[in-house]
C-alpha positions in Angstrom: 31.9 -25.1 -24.3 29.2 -24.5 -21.0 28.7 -21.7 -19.7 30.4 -20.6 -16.5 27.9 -19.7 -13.2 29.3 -16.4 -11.7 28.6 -16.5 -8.2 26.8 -19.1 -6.1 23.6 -18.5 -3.9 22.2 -14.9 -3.4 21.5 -14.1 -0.3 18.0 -12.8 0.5 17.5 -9.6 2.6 14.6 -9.3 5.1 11.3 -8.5 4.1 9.7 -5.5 5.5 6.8 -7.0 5.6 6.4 -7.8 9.0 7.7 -5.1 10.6 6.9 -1.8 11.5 8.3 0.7 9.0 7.4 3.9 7.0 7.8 5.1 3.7 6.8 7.7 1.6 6.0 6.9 -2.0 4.6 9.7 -5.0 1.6 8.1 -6.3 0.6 8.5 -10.3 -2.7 8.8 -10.3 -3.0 9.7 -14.1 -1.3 6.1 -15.0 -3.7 4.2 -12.5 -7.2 5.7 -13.4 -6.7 6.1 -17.5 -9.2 4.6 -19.2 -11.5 4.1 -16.2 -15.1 5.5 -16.1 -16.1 8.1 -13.9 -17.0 6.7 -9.9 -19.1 8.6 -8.1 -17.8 7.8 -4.3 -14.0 7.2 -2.9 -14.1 5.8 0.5 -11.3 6.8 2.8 -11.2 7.5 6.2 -8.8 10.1 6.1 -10.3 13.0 4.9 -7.2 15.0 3.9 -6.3 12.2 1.2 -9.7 12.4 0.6 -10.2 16.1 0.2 -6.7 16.4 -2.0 -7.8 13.5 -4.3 -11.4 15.3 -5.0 -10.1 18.7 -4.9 -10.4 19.3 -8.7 -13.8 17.7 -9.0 -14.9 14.4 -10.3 -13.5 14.9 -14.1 -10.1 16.9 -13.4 -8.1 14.0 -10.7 -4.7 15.4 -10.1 -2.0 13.7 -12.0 0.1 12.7 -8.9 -0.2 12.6 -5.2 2.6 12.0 -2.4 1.5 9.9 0.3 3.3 8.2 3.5 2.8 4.9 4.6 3.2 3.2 8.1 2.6 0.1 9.0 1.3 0.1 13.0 0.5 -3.0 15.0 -3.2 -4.0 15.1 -4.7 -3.0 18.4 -7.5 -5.7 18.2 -7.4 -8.8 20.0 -9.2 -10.4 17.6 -7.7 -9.8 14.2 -5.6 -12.1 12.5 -3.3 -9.5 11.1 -0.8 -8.0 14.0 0.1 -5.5 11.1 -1.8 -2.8 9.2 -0.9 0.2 6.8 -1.8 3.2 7.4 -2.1 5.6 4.6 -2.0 9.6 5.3 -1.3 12.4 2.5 1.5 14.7 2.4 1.2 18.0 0.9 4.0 19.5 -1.4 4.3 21.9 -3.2 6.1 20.2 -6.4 6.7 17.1 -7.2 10.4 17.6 -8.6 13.6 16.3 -6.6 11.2 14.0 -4.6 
């Protein structure tokens, strides 16, 4: 006997993508740099992420961090991207309940 299909065509929800929106996500750091040698330079041009990702030094990187992003419309003319994503760091004081 064939199997039976349960339901036709899914429908497909917008995509974000274009659009301007903001989120804020809790970043593990400690998963993402395991295993990779030690850098000497991060460049960012926000200094607060910068500051609270170098805060404990080259060797001690804290485990997680809590950033927002926004995506803003491009202000130059010339760019083929109408969209960008702003990054900016959120202190907290824990990380539980987030």
């Amino acid at each position: 006997m064939a199997p039976v299909k349960k339901g036709g065509k899914k429908k497909k929800g917008r995509s974000a993508i274009n659009e301007v929106v903001t989120r804020e996500y809790t970043i593990n750091i400690h998963k993402c740099i395991h295993g990779v040698g030690f850098k000497k330079h991060m460049c960012t041009t926000d200094t607060r992420l910068n500051k609270a990702v170098w805060a404990k030094g080259i060797r001690n990187v804290p485990c997680r961090i809590h950033v927002r992003l926004s995506r803003e419309y491009n202000e130059d003319e010339d760019s083929p991207n109408k969209l960008y994503t702003l990054v900016t760091y959120v202190p907290v004081t824990t990380f539980k309940n987030l």
